[in-house]
C-alpha positions as CSV (number, residue, x, y, z in Angstrom):
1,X,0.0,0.0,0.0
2,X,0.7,3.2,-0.6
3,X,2.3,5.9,3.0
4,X,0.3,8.4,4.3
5,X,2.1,11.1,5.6
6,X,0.4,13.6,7.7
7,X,1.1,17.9,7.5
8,X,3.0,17.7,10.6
9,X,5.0,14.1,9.4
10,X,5.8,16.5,6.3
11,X,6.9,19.3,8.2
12,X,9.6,17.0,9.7
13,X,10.7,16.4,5.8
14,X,13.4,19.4,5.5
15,X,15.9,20.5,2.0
16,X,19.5,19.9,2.4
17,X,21.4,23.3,2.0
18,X,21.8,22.4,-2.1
19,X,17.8,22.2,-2.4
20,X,17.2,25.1,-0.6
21,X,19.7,27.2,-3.2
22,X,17.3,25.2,-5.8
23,X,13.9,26.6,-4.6
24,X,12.7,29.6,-6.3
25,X,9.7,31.9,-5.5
26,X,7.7,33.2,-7.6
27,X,4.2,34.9,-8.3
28,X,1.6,33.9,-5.5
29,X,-2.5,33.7,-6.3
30,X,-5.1,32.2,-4.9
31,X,-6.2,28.3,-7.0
32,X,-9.3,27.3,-7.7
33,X,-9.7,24.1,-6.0
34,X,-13.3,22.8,-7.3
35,X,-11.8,20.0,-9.3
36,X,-10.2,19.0,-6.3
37,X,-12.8,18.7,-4.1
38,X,-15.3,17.3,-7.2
39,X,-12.8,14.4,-7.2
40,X,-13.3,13.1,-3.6
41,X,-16.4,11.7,-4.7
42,X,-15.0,9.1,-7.3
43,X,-12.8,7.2,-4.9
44,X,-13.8,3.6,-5.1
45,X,-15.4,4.7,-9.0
46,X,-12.2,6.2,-10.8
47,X,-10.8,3.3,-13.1
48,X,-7.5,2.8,-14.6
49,X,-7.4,1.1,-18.2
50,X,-5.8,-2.5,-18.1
51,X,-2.7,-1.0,-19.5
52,X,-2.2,1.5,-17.1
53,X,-3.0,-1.0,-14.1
54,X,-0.3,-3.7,-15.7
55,X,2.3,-1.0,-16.8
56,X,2.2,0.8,-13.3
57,X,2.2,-2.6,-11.3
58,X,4.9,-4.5,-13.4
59,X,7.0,-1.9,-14.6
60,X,6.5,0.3,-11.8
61,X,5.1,3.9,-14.0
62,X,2.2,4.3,-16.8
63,X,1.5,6.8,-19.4
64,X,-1.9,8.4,-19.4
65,X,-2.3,10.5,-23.0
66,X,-3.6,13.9,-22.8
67,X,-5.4,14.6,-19.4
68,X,-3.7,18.0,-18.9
69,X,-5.7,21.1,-19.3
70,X,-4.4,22.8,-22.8
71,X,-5.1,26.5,-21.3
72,X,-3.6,25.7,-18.3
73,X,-0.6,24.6,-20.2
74,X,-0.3,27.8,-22.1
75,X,-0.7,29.8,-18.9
76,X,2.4,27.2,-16.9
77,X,4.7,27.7,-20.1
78,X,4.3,31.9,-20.3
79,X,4.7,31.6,-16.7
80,X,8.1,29.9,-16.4
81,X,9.4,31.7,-20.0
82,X,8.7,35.2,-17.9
83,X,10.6,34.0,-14.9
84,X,13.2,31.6,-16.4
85,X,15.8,34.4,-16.5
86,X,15.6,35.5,-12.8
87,X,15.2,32.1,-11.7
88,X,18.7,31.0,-13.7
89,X,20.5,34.1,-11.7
90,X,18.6,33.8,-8.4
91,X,20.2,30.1,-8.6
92,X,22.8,30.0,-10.7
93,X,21.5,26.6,-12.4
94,X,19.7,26.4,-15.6
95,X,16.3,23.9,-16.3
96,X,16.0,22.8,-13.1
97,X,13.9,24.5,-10.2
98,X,12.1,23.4,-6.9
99,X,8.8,24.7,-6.0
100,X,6.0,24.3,-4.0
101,X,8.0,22.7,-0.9
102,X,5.7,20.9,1.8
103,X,2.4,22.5,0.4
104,X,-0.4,20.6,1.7
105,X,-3.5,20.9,0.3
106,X,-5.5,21.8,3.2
107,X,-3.6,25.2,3.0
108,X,-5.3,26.1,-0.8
109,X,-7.8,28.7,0.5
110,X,-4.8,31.1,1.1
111,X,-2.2,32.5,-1.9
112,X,0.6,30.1,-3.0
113,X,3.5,30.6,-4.6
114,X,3.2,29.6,-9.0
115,X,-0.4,29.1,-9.0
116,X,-0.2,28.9,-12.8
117,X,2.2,25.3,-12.3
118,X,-0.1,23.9,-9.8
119,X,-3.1,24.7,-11.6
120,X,-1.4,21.6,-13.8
121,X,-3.1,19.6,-12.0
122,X,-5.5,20.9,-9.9
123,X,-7.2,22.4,-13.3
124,X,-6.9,18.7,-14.9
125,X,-9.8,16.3,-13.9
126,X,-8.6,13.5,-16.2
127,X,-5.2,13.6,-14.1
128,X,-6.9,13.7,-10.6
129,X,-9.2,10.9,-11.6
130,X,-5.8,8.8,-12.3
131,X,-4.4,10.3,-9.0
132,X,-8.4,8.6,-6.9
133,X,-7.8,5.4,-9.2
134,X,-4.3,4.6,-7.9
135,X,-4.9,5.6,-4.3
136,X,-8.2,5.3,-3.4
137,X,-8.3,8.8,-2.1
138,X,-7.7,12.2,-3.1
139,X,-4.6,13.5,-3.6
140,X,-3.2,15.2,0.1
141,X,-0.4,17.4,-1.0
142,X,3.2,18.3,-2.6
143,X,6.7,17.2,-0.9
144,X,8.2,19.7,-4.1
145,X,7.7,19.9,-7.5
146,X,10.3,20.6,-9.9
147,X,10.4,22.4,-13.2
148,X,12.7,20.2,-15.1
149,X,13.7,21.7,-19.0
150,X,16.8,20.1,-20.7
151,X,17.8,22.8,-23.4
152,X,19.8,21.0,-26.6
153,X,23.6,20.7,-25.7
154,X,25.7,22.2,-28.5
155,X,26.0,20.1,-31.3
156,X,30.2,19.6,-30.6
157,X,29.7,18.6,-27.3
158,X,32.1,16.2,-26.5
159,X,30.8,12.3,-26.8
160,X,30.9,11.8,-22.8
161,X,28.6,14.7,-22.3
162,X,25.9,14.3,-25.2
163,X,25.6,10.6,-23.6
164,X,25.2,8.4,-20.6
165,X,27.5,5.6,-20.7
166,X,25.9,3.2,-18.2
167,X,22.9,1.7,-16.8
168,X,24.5,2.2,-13.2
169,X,23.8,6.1,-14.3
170,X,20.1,7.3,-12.7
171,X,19.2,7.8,-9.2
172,X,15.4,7.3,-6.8
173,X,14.1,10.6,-5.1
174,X,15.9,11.5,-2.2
175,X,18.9,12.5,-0.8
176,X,21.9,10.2,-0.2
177,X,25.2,11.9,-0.9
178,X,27.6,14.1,0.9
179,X,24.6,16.8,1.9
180,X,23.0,13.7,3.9
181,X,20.4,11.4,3.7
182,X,16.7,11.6,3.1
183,X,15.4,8.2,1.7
184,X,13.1,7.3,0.3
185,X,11.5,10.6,-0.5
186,X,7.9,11.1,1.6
187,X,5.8,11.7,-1.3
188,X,3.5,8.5,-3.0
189,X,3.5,9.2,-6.8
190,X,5.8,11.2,-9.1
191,X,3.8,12.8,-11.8
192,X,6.1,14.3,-14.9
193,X,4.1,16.6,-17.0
194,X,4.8,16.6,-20.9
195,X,4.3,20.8,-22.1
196,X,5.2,20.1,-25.4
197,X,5.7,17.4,-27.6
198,X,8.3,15.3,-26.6
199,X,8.0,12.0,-29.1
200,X,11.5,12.1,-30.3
201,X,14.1,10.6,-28.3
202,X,17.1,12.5,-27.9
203,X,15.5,15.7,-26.0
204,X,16.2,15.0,-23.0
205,X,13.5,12.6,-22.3
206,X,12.4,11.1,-19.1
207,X,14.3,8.2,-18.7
208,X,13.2,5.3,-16.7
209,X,14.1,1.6,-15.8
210,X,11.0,-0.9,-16.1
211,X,9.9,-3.1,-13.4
212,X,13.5,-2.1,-11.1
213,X,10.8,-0.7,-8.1
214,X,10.5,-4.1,-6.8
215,X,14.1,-4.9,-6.2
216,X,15.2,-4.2,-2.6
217,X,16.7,-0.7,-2.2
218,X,17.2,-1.1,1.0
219,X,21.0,-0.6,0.7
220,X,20.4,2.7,-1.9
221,X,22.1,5.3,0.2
222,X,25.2,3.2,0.6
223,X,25.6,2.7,-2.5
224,X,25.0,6.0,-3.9
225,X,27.6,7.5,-1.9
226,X,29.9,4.6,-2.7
227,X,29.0,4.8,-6.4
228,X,28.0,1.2,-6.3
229,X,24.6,0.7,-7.6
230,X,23.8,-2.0,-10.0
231,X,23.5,-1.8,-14.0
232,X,19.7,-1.9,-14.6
233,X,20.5,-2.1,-18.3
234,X,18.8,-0.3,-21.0
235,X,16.4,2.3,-19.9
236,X,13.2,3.5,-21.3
237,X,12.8,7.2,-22.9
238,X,9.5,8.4,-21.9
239,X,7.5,9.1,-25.5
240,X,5.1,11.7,-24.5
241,X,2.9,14.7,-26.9
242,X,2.2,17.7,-25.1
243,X,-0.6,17.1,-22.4
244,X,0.7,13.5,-21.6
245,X,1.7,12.5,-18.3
246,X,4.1,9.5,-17.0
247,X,3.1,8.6,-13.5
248,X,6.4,6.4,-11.7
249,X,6.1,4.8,-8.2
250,X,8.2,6.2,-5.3
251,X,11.1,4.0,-5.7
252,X,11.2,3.2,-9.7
253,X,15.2,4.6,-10.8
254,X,15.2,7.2,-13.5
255,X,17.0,10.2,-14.8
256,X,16.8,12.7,-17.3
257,X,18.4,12.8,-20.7
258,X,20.2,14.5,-22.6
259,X,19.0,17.0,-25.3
260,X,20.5,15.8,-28.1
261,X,18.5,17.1,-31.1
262,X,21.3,19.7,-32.6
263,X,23.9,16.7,-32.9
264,X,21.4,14.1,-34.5
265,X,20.3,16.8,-37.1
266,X,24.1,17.5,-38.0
267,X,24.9,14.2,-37.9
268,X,22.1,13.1,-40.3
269,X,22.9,16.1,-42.9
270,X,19.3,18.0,-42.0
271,X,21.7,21.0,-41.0
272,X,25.2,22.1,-42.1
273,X,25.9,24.4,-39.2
274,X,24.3,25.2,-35.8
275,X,21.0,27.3,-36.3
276,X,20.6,30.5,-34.3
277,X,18.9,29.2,-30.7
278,X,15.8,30.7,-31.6
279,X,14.7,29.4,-34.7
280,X,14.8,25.4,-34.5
281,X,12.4,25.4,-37.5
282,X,13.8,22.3,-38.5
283,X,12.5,20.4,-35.7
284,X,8.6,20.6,-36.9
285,X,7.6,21.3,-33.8
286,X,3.5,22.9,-33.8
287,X,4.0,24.9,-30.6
288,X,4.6,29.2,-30.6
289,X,8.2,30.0,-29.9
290,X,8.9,31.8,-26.1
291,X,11.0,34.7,-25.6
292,X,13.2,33.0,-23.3
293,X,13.0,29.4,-23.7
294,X,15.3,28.1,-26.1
295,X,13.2,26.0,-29.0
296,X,14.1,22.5,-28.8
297,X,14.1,22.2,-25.3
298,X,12.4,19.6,-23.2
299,X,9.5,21.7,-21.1
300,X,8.4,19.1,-18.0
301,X,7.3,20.0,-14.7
302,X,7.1,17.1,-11.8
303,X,5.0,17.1,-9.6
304,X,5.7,14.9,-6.4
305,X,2.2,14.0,-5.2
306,X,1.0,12.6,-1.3
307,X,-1.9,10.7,0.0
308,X,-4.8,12.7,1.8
């Protein structure tokens, strides 16, 4: 079964000192949480398909296709492309950001920081309805979420960087290196939100390793910090369109990839030299270029969900 972990269980949860220089603030609004309260009353009716039921039990994560809101996608994407620059100088770290830490949803009724990237989900009934199916209750609230991008690496990156060399490479949510250790993480599902089309596989996709959840982790700090974990072998690279969702259990291994796109189009002959950042034509992507957001670039927000 899946933990439940109560708002003063989760207040015990804290950052090391490197998440806390992750954590960005941001705009702060007021959600509307209708959909969320609408959904207590399909626990024991939400279904999953048999897919999703095998996928998520064997192989430890399932795909559910378009069950994000499209306006509130527009609305999360502006939101991030206005902030993305002070976010990447408040931090110093580009395409990855922690928000939203220890928000429990009892706490809704007042502002929150980035209402736009929680309205994800709590705008998204066909998401929430796979949140009820898998555990028989509503969702409770967020131990962080992360906005996760993975802009293209240049195209003469060296061959070590543009590629991960073995399946001992990926890690499970939590902390076990030198800043301590926090593991496993106190959060039930991981939730990775596809903003744009993401059906190649060389943008940085969300890489996982079927069916590893059920092997015994027990040892996973040790060997993190000892940089002994085993080789899981080949991984999977999440296909998702825009509005798709891959939903992992707590302890499934997984990392994210590296955006390759510029080398594979050199390589193949589609381009003779690097095109400026902002106009990846080439790629045939169908979504409106941002001011700040590099086309090309894998736009995915994670949201790491807890029982109510």
């Amino acid at each position: 079964g899946f933990r439940k972990i109560s708002p003063e269980k989760m207040e015990s949860y804290i950052y090391t000192e490197k998440e806390e220089r992750m954590h960005v603030t941001g705009d702060k609004g007021l959600v509307d949480t209708t959909c969320l309260r609408e959904c207590q009353a399909q626990v024991g009716k939400a279904f999953l398909s048999e897919d999703e039921k095998t996928n998520f039990l064997e192989k430890g994560y399932m795909c559910s296709r378009a069950v994000i809101n499209s306006d509130a996608i527009d609305e999360a994407r502006q939101y991030i492309d206005r902030n993305y620059s002070k976010w990447l100088k408040q931090t110093r770290r580009q395409d990855d950001w922690r928000i939203h830490h220890r928000l429990h949803f009892s706490s809704l009724h007042e502002e929150i920081d980035h209402p736009a990237i929680l309205n994800l989900v709590l705008q998204s009934p066909l998401l929430l309805e796979k949140i009820v199916a898998l555990l028989q209750c509503p969702p409770g609230g967020i131990f962080y979420n992360q906005v996760a991008y993975r802009t293209p690496l240049p195209h003469d990156c060296p061959e070590k960087v543009l590629e991960y060399t073995s399946g001992a490479e990926y890690h499970i949510d939590g902390q076990a290196n030198a800043y301590g250790t926090r593991f496993p993480d106190p959060w039930t599902l991981l939730i990775g939100v596809a903003l744009v089309d993401l059906e190649r596989t060389d943008m940085g996709n969300f890489t996982l390793f079927p069916g590893t959840h059920v092997l015994d982790w027990s040892d996973y700090p040790n060997q993190k910090k000892e940089k002994t974990l085993p080789d899981l072998g080949e991984p999977y690279r999440a296909s998702l369109r825009r509005g798709d969702v891959v939903i992992c259990h707590t302890l499934l291994p997984h990392r994210g990839g590296k955006n390759t796109v510029l080398k594979t189009e050199m390589d193949l002959g589609n381009i003779t030299k690097p095109p400026d950042s902002k106009d990846l034509s080439f790629l045939g992507f169908d979504y409106t270029n941002l001011p700040n957001i590099t086309r090309g670039t894998r736009e995915m927000v994670f949201f790491r969900i807890q029982r109510s």
